[in-house]
C-alpha positions in Angstrom: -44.8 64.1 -91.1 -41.1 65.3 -91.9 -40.8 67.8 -95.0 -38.2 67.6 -97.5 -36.0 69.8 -95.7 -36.0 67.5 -92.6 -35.1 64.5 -95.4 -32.6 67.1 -96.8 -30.8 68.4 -93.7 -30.6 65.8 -91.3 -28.5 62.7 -91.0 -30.3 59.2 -89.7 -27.6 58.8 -86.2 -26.8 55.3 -87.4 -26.0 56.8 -90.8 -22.1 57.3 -92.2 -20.4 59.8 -92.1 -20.0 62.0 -95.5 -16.5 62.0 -97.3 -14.0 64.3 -96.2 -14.5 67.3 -98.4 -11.0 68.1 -101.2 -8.6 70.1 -100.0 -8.8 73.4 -101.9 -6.2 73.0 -104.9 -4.2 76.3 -103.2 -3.9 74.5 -99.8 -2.2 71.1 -101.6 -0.2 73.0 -103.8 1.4 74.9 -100.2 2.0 72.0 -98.9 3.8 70.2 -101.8 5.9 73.3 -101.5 7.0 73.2 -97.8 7.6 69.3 -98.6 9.8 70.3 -101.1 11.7 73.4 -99.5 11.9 70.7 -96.6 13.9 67.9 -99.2 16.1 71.1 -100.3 16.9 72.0 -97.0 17.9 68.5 -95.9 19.8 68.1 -99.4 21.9 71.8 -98.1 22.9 70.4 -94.7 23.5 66.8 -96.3 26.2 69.2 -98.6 27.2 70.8 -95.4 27.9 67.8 -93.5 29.8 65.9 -96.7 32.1 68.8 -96.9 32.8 68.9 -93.6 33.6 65.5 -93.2 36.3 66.0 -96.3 37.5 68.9 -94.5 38.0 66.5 -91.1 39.1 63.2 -93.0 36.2 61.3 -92.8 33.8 59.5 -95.5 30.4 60.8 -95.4 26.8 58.5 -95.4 23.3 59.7 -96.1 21.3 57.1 -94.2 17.8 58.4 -95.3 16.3 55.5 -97.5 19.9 53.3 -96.4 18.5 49.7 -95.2 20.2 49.9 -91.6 20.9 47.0 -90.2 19.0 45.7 -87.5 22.4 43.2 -86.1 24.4 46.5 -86.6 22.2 48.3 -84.2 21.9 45.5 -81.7 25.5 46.3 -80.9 25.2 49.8 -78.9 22.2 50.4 -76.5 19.6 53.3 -78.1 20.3 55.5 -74.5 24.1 55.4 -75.8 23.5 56.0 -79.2 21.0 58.5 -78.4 23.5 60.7 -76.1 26.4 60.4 -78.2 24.5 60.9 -81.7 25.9 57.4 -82.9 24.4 54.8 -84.6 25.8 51.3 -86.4 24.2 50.7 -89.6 26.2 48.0 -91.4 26.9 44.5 -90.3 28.7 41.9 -92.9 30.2 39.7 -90.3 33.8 41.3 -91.3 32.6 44.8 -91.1 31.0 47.0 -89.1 30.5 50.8 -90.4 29.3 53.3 -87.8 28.0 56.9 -88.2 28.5 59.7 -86.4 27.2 63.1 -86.3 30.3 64.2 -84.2 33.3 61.1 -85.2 36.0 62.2 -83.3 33.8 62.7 -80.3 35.6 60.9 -77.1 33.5 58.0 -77.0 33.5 57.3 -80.3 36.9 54.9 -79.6 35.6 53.0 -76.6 32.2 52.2 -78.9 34.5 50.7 -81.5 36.7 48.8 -79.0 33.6 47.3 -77.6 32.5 46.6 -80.9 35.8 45.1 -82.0 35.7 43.0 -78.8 32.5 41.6 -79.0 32.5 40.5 -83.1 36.1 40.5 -84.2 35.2 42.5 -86.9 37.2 45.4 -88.1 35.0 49.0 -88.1 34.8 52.3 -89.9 33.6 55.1 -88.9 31.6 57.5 -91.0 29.9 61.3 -90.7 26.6 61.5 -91.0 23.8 64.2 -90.0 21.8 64.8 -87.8 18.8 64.2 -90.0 20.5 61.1 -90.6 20.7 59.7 -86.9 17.0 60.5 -86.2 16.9 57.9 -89.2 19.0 55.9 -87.7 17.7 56.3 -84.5 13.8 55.5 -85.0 15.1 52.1 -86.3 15.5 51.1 -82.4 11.7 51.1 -82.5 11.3 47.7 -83.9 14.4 46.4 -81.8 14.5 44.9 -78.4 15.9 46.8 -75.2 20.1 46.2 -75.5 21.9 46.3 -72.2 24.3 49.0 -71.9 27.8 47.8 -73.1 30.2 50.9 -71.8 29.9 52.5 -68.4 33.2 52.4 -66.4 34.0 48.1 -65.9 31.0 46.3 -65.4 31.3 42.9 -63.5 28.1 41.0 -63.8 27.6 38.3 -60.6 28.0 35.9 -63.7 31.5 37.2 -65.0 32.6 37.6 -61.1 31.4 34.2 -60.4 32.8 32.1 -63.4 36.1 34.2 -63.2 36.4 33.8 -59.5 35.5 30.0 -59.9 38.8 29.5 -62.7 41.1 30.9 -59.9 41.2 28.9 -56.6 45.0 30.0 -56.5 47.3 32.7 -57.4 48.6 30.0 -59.9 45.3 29.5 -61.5 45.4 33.4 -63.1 48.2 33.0 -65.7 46.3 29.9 -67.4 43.2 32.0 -67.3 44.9 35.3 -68.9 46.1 33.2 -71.9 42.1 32.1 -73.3 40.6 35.5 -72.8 39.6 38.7 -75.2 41.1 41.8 -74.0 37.6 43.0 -72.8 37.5 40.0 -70.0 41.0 40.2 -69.5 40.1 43.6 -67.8 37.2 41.6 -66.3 39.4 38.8 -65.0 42.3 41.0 -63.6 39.5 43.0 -61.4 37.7 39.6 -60.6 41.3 38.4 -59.6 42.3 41.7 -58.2 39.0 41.6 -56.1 39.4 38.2 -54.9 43.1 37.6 -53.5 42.8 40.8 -51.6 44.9 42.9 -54.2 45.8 46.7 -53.1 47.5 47.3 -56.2 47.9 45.9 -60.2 51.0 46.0 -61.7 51.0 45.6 -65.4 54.3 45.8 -67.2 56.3 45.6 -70.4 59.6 43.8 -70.9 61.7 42.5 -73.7 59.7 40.0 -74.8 56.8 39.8 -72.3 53.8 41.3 -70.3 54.5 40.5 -67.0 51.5 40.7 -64.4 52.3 41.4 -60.9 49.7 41.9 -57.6 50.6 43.7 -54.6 49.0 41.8 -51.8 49.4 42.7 -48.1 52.0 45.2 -48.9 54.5 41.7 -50.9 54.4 42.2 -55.0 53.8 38.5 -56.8 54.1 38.1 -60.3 50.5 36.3 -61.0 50.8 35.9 -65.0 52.6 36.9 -68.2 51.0 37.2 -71.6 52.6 37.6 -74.9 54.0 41.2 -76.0 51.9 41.2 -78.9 48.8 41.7 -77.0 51.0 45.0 -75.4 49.4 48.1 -77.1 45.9 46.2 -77.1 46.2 45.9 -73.3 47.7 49.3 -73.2 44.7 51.3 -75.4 42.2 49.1 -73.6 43.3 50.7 -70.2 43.7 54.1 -71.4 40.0 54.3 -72.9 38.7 52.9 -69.7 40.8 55.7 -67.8 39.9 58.5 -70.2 43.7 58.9 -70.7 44.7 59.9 -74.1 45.6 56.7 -76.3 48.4 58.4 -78.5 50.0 60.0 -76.3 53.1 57.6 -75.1 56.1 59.6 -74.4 54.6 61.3 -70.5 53.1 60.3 -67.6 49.8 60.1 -67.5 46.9 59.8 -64.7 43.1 58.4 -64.8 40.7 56.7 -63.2 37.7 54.3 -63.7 35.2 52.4 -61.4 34.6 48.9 -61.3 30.6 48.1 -60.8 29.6 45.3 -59.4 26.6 43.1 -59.7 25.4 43.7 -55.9 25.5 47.7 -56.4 28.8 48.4 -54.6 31.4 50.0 -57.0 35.5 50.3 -56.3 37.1 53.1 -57.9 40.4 52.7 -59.5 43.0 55.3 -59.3 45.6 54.9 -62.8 48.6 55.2 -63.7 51.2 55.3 -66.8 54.7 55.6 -66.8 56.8 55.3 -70.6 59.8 52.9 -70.1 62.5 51.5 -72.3 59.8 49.0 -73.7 56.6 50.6 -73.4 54.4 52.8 -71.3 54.3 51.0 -67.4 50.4 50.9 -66.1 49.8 51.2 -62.3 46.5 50.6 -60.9 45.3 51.4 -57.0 42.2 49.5 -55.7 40.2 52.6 -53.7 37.9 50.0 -51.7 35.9 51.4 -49.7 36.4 49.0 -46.9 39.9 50.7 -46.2 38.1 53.5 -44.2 35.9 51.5 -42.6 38.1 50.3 -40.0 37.3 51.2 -36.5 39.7 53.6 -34.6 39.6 50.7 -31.4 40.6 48.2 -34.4 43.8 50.3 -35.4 45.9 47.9 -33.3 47.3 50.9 -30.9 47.5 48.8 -27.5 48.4 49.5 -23.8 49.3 52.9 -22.8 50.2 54.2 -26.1 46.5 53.7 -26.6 45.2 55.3 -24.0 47.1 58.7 -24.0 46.3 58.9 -27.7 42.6 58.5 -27.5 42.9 61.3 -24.7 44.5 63.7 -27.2 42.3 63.3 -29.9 39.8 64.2 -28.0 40.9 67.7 -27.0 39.1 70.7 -29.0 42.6 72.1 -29.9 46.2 70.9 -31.3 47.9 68.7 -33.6 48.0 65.0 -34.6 50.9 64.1 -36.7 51.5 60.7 -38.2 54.3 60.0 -39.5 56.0 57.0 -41.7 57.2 55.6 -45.4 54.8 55.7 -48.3 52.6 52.3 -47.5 52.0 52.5 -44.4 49.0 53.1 -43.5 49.0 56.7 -42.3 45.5 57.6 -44.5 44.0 54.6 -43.1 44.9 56.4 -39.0 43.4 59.2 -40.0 40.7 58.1 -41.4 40.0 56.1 -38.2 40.5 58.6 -36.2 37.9 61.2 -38.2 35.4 58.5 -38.2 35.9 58.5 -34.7 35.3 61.7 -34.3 32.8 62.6 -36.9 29.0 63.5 -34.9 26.4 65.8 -36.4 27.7 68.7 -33.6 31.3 68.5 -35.3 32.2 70.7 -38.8 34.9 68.2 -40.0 36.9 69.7 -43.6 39.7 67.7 -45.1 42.3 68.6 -47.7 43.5 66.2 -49.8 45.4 65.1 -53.1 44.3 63.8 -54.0 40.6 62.6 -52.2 40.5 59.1 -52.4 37.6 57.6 -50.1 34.7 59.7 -49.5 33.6 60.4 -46.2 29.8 60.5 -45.3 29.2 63.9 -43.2 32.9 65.2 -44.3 33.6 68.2 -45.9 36.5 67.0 -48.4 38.7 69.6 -50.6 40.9 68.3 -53.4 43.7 70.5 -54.1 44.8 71.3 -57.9 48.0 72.6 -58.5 46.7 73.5 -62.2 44.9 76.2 -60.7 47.2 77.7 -58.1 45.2 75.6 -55.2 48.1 74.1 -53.4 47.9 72.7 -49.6 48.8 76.0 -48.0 46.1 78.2 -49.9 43.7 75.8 -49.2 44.3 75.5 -45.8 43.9 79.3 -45.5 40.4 78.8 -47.4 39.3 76.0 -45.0 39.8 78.2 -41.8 37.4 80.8 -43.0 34.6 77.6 -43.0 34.2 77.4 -39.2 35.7 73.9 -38.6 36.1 72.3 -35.4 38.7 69.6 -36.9 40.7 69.9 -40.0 42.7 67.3 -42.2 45.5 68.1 -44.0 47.2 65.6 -46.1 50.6 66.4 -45.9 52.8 68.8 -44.3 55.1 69.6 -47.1 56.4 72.9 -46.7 57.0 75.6 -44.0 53.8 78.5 -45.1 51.2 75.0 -44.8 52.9 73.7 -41.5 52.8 77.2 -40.3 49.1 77.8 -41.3 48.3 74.3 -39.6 50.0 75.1 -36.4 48.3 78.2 -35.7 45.3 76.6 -36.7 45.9 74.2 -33.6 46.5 77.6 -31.2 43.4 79.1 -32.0 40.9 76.4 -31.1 41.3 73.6 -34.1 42.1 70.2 -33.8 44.4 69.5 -36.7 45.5 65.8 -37.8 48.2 65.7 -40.7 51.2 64.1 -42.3 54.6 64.5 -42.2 57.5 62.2 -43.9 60.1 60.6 -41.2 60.9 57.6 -40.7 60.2 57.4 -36.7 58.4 59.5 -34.7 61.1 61.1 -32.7 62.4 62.3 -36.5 59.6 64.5 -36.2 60.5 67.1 -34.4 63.7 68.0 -35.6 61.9 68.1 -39.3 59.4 70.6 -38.3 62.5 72.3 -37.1 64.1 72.0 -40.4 61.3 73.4 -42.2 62.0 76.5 -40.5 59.0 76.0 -37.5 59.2 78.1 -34.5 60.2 76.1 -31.6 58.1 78.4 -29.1 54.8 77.6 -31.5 55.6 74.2 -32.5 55.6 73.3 -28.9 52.3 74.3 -27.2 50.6 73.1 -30.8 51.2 69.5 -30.9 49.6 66.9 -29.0 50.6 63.4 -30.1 52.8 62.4 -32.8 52.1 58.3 -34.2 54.9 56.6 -35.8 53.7 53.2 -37.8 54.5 50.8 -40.2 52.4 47.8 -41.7 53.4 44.4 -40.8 51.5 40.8 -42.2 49.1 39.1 -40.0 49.4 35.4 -39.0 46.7 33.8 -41.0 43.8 32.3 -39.1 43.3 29.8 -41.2 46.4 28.1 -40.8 48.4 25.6 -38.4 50.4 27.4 -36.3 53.7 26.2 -35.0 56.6 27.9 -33.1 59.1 29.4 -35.0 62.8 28.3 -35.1 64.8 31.9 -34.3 68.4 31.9 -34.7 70.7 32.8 -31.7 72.2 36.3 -33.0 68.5 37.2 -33.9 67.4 36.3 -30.8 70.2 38.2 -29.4 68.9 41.2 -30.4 65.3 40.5 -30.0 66.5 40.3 -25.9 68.4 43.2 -26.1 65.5 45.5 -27.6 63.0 44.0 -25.2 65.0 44.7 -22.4 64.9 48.6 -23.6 61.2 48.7 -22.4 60.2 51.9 -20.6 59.9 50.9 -16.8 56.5 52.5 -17.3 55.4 51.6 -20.4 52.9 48.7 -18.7 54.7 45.6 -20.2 56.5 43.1 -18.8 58.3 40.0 -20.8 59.8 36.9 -19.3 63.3 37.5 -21.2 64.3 33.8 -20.4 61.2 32.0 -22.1 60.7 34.1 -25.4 58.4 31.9 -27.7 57.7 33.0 -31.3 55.1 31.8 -33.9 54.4 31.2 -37.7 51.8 29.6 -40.4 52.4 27.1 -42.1 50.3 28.6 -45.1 47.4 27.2 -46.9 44.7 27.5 -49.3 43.3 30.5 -47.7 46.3 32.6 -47.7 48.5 30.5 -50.8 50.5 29.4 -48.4 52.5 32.4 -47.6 51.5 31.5 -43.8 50.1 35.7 -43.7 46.5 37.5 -44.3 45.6 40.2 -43.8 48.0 43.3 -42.2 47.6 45.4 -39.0 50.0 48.5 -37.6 52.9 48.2 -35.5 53.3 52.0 -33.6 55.3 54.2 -31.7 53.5 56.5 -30.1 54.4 59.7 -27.6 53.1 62.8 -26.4 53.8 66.5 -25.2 55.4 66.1 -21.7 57.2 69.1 -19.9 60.7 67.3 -20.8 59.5 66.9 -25.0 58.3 70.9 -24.9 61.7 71.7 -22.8 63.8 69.9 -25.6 61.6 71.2 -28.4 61.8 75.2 -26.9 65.6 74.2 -26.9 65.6 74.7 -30.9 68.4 71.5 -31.1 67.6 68.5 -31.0 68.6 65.4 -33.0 66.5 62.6 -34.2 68.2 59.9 -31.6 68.4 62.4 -29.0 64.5 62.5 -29.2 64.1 58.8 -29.3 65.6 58.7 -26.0 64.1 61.1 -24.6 60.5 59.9 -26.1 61.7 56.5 -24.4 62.5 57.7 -20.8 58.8 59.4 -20.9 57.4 55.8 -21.4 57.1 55.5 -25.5 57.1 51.8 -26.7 58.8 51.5 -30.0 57.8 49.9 -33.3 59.7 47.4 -33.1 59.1 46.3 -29.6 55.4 47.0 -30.2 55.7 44.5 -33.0 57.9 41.7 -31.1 55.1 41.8 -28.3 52.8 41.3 -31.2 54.4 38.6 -32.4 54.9 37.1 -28.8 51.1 37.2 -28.6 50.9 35.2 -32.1 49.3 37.8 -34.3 52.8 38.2 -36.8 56.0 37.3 -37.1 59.3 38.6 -35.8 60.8 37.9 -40.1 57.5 40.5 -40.4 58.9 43.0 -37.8 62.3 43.0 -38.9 61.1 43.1 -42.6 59.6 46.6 -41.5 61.2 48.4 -38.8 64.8 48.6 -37.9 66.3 48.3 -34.3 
C-alpha cells in the first residue's frame, strides 16, 4: 500500500519531466548586464576600427546584421578568407565590395585581381573588424566548399589541355593571346611556354605594341603581339604573381612564382623587370626540373676527352672548372657531374646565387649579398661543415678563388665556374686574378670548355647539306688540326654534312632539342710547367692544350655533325675557329 508520501515524492518512470525551475531574478538581471557590456564593448572597437580606417583612407562597414551576400562570398575560398581575415559581402553584378580587417595587407590586391578577372566588375575595398569577419565568416556555413582561386599559377589538366589543343604551332599562339582575359593569358603563355619547350619568356613594350618573344633551344622567336593597352594589366598581373611591388616602375626588380600543374609536378619561375623607354621589360626563366636530370654519361663528352674527365672527377681532391659564355650550359655540367657523384657516403655542399634546382641529398647555400654573405665568406663557412665535395658557383674574385684552391689541396674536390671564352683562357685568368702559379698548379684537375649547339630533329627527313667551298675550306683545315692522339680519324677527301628539313614537331626549323660541344684538357707535366711559368697567353695555352691531345669545340662539334646529330651552320653559329 504506498502512503502519501510515496504518491508525493516519487515520479511514475514513464512520467515527464517537471518544468525547468525560473532563473532567480538576480541571475537574469547579470546576465542581461554582461550582454549589454558585451554590445558596448563591440560598439568601442566598431569606433576604434572606423577611426582607424579614416586615419588610413579607407571607408569603414559594420557587417553585424548586414545581409552578406552569398554570390559575394562564393568568390574567395573560406581557407583564404579565413587566413587573410577577408571576406566579400556585396555582389550587384557591377560591384563587388570587400572587407578587410587588415586592407592594405599584401594579398588584399591579388584577391581583387582575381575578383576583377573572374566578373568584370569593378571592387572596393572596405575596413571592417574583427567582430565583423567572424560575421562574415560563419556565413560560409550555409555555402558549398569554393576551390581555391590564388596560390602561385594553377594550370588545371583542363586549362593545359584546351590551351595546348588551340596551339599545334608557334603561329597558333598570337590568335590565341588576342580572345583571352589577362588571368588565362598567364595560363596560356605557361601552357605555350610548357609546350614548345620554352627556356625563357620574353615579354616586352614598344611604341605601339606588346611584343611576345620565346627563347627556344637557345634561338628567340617572336610568338605574338597584343595591343599596348593591355600593357600595365599584363604588367600588374605579373608583378602580383611575383610578389614584386606593383608601383614601383622606375628600378629593377626580381621575383618569382611557381606554376602547378594538374599531375602534381610544379615549375618554378625565376622573374624579372627591367624599366625601358616604354615601360618596365619582364623576363621570365622556366626552372624545370628536368634540366638536372640529365645523366653525366648523357652530357655528350665523347672519346678521350670523356674518359680522362670521368677519371678526374673521381679523385677525392682538386678542382673542376668549367668555363664558357652565359647560356651555355655550365650549371647543367655540374649538376651532372654532382648527381654523379652524390652516394649516402658523400657530404656534398653547394653555393649558389642564386639556387635554382634543388638537389635531393645536397646540402645547398644561397648567398645574400644584403647581408654581407658573399661567395668568399660562404665558402669559408662551408669548409667548417666537413664536405667531401663542394660547389661554388662562380669564381669571381681572387679571396673566393683563393679559398677554393686551397680547398682542393687539403682533401676537397671542388667543381666551379669561371668566365672565358675557351678553356685554354683559363689559366691565364686565374693568373689575372692574382692566383699563385705554384698553388694553382698542383689544385686543378680538369678544366671543360662548352658551348650549346641545336640538335638535328628526329622527327625529320634528313638530307645532306649543300656546304660552300670557302666553308668547306676551313672545315678541312680545322679537321686536319686533330691531335695525333686525340683517337679520331676523318677521311678529309669525303666530308659529308647533314640537315632537317623541319616539320611539325620542331616548326620546321629542322632542330630539337640541344646538346654540348666541348673542349676538354687536363693537368699534364707540360700544362703545370707552363702554369709554374707565371706567363702564359690564352693561344699559347691552346697550343699547348692541343699538342697534349685536347679536341677543340669546334672540331668536337664538326665530328658531331659528321655523325648527323647538328649542323656545321650550328657549330659555326657557336664557336669560332
Amino acid at each position: 500500500m504506498q502512503t502519501i508520501e510515496d504518491l508525493l515524492g516519487k515520479k511514475d518512470e514513464g512520467a515527464a519531466e517537471e518544468p525547468k525551475k525560473r532563473k532567480p531574478a538576480d541571475e537574469t538581471a547579470q546576465e542581461k548586464l554582461q550582454d549589454k557590456m558585451r554590445k558596448i564593448r563591440l560598439k568601442e572597437k566598431e569606433a576604434e576600427t572606423k577611426a582607424k580606417a579614416d586615419q588610413l583612407g579607407f571607408d569603414h562597414i559594420d557587417l553585424a546584421g548586414f545581409p552578406i551576400s552569398p554570390e559575394a562570398l562564393q568568390l574567395l575560398p573560406r581557407e583564404q578568407a579565413k587566413e587573410h581575415k577577408v571576406v566579400p559581402f556585396f555582389y550587384s553584378g557591377e560591384e563587388i565590395r570587400i572587407g578587410a580587417v587588415d586592407p592594405k595587407g599584401p594579398q588584399i590586391k591579388e584577391f581583387e585581381f582575381q575578383i576583377q578577372e573572374r566578373t568584370h566588375a569593378r571592387t572596393k575595398v572596405y575596413m571592417i573588424s574583427e567582430h565583423s569577419f567572424e560575421v562574415g565568416e560563419k556565413m560560409y556555413d550555409a555555402l558549398p566548399e569554393v576551390k581555391e582561386v590564388v596560390k602561385g599559377v594553377q594550370i588545371t589538366e583542363d586549362d593545359l589541355e584546351k590551351f595546348q589543343k588551340a596551339m599545334e604551332t608557334l603561329k597558333d599562339i598570337h590568335e590565341n593571346v588576342q580572345k583571352v582575359s589577362i588571368t588565362d593569358f598567364v595560363a596560356l603563355i605557361v601552357a605555350a611556354s610548357l609546350k614548345f619547350g620554352t627556356s625563357d619568356i620574353h615579354i616586352e613594350a614598344e611604341e605601339k605594341k606588346v611584343v611576345i618573344r620565346f627563347r627556344i633551344d637557345g634561338m628567340l622567336t617572336q610568338v605574338a603581339e597584343v595591343k599596348k593597352e593591355l600593357w600595365p594589366r599584363i604588367v600588374n598581373r605579373f608583378k602580383l604573381i611575383s610578389a614584386l611591388k606593383l608601383n614601383i616602375t622606375t628600378v629593377p626588380q626580381d621575383g618569382r612564382f611557381t606554376i602547378f600543374m594538374a599531375d602534381g609536378s610544379k615549375v618554378d619561375v625565376r622573374v624579372s623587370t627591367l624599366p625601358t623607354t616604354w615601360g618596365e621589360s619582364i623576363v621570365m626563366r622556366l626552372l624545370k626540373p628536368s634540366a638536372i636530370n640529365l645523366a653525366f654519361e648523357d652530357l655528350g663528352i665523347r672519346g678521350k676527352a670523356w674518359e680522362q674527365l670521368k677519371r678526374e672527377i673521381s679523385r677525392p681532391n682538386g678542382m673542376i672548372i668549367t668555363t664558357g659564355p652565359t647560356g651555355s650550359g655550365k650549371t647543367t655540367t655540374m649538376y651532372a657531374v654532382l648527381n654523379k657523384l652524390n652516394s649516402e657516403d658523400t657530404k656534398i655542399i653547394t653555393l649558389e646565387d642564386p639556387v635554382e634546382y634543388k638537389l635531393a641529398g645536397i646540402s645547398q647555400s644561397n648567398i645574400d649579398k644584403s647581408k654581407d654573405y658573399t661567395f668568399a665568406k660562404g665558402l669559408h663557412s662551408i669548409l667548417r661543415q666537413d664536405p667531401d665535395i663542394i660547389m661554388v658557383g662562380e669564381l669571381r674574385g681572387l679571396e673566393t678563388a683563393e679559398v677554393a684552391i686551397q680547398a682542393a689541396l687539403t682533401g676537397h674536390l671542388v667543381i666551379s665556374t669561371i668566365h672565358t671564352n675557351t678553356a685554354a683562357g683559363t689559366i691565364p685568368r686565374f693568373l689575372s686574378m692574382g692566383v699563385k702559379p705554384f698553388l694553382l698548379a698542383p689544385a686543378l684537375n680538369a678544366v671543360i670548355g662548352q658551348r650549346l649547339v641545336r640538335r638535328i630533329c628526329k622527327k625529320c627527313e634528313v638530307v645532306e647539306d649543300e656546304v660552300d667551298a670557302e666553308r668547306m675550306k676551313t672545315i678541312k683545315e680545322t679537321l686536319s688540326n686533330l691531335a695525333p692522339d686525340s683517337g679520331y680519324e676523318v677521311d678529309l677527301d669525303n666530308l659529308k654534312f647533314y640537315r632537317g628539313t623541319g616539320c611539325d614537331v620542331c616548326n620546321n626549323t629542322g632542330y630539337k632539342g640541344r646538346l654540348g660541344i666541348y673542349e676538354i684538357f687536363t693537368m699534364t707535366p707540360k700544362i703545370e710547367e707552363v702554369i709554374l711559368s707565371g706567363k702564359v697567353s690564352e693561344y699559347e695555352m691552346q697550343d699547348i692544350a692541343i699538342e697534349q691531345g685536347m679536341v677543340t669545340m669546334v672540331q668536337d662539334g664538326l665530328l658531331k655533325a659528321l655523325d648527323k646529330i647538328t649542323t656545321v651552320d650550328e657549330i659555326f653559329r657557336v664557336a669560332k675557329t
